[in-house]
Structures are given as C-alpha cells and as structure tokens.
C-alpha positions as CSV (number, residue, x, y, z in Angstrom):
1,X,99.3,60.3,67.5
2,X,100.3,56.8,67.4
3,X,98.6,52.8,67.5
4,X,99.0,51.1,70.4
5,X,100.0,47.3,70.0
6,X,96.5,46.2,71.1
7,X,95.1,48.8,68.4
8,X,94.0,52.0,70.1
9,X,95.0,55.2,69.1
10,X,96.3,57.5,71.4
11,X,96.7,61.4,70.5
12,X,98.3,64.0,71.6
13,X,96.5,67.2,72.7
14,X,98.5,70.3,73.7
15,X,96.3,70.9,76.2
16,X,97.9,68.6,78.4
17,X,96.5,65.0,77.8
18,X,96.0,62.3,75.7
19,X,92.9,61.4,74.1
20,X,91.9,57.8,73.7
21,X,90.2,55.9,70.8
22,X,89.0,52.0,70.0
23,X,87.4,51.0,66.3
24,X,84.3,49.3,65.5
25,X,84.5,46.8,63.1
26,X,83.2,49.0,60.3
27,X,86.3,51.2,61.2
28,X,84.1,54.0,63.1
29,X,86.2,55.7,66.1
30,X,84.8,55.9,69.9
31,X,86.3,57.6,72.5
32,X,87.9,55.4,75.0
33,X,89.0,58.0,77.6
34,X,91.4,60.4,78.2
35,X,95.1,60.4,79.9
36,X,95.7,63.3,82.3
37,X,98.2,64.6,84.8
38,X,101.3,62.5,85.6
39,X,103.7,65.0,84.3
40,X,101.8,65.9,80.9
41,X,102.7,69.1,80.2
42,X,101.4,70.0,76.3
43,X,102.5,66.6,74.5
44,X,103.1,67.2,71.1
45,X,103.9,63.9,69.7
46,X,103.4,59.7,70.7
47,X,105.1,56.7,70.2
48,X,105.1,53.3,71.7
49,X,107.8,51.2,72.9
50,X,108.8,47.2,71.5
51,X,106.9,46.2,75.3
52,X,103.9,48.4,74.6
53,X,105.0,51.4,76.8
54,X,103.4,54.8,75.8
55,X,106.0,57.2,75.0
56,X,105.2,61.2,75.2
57,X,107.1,63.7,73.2
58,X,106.9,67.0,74.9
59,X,109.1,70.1,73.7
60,X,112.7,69.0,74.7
61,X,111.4,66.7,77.2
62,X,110.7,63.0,75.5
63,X,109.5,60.6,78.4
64,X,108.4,57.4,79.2
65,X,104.8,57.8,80.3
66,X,103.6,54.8,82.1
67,X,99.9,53.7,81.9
68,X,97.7,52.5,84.9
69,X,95.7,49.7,82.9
C-alpha cells in the first residue's frame, strides 16, 4: 500500500487490482474506486514516483503503472 502525493491510499490486492481510498477530516476512510486491468496481474506491493506516478510491484515484475485521471 502506499500515499499518493495528493493523499489517497492506494493498496494492493492479489486479486488483481488496486483498491482506492480518500480521508475525511476526522481521518475516516471511503472507498474511492478501484484500479483494474492494464497489466495487473496479483500486485503485491505500491510505490509512487518523485512526479506522482503509481508504481506496481508484482512478483519479479516491478512496473510503471500509469493512471487515467
């Protein structure tokens, strides 16, 4: 799982996508969404990039996973 520079958190699910998640201000989590298909194949880890790029960890595969919003 990892923050995103804007501050939503982004997890990893190993059954293929990413789930997403914004805060309230009392801290609460809502779902924001999920990321699906383009290549995700059981992502077991997240990062993000110095330009806010999304980075998927896969098993022996990391890749740059670029987001449509």
């Amino acid at each position: 799982m990892a923050f995103s520079p804007w501050g939503e958190l982004f997890v990893a699910n190993v059954d293929g996508n990413v789930s997403r998640f914004v805060f309230d201000n009392s801290g609460n989590a809502t779902s924001n969404g999920q990321l699906s298909g383009n290549g995700l194949c059981g992502p077991i880890g997240l990062a993000f990039s110095p330009l806010g790029r999304i980075i998927r960890f896969e098993p022996f595969l990391p890749q740059d996973l670029t987001l449509g919003f």
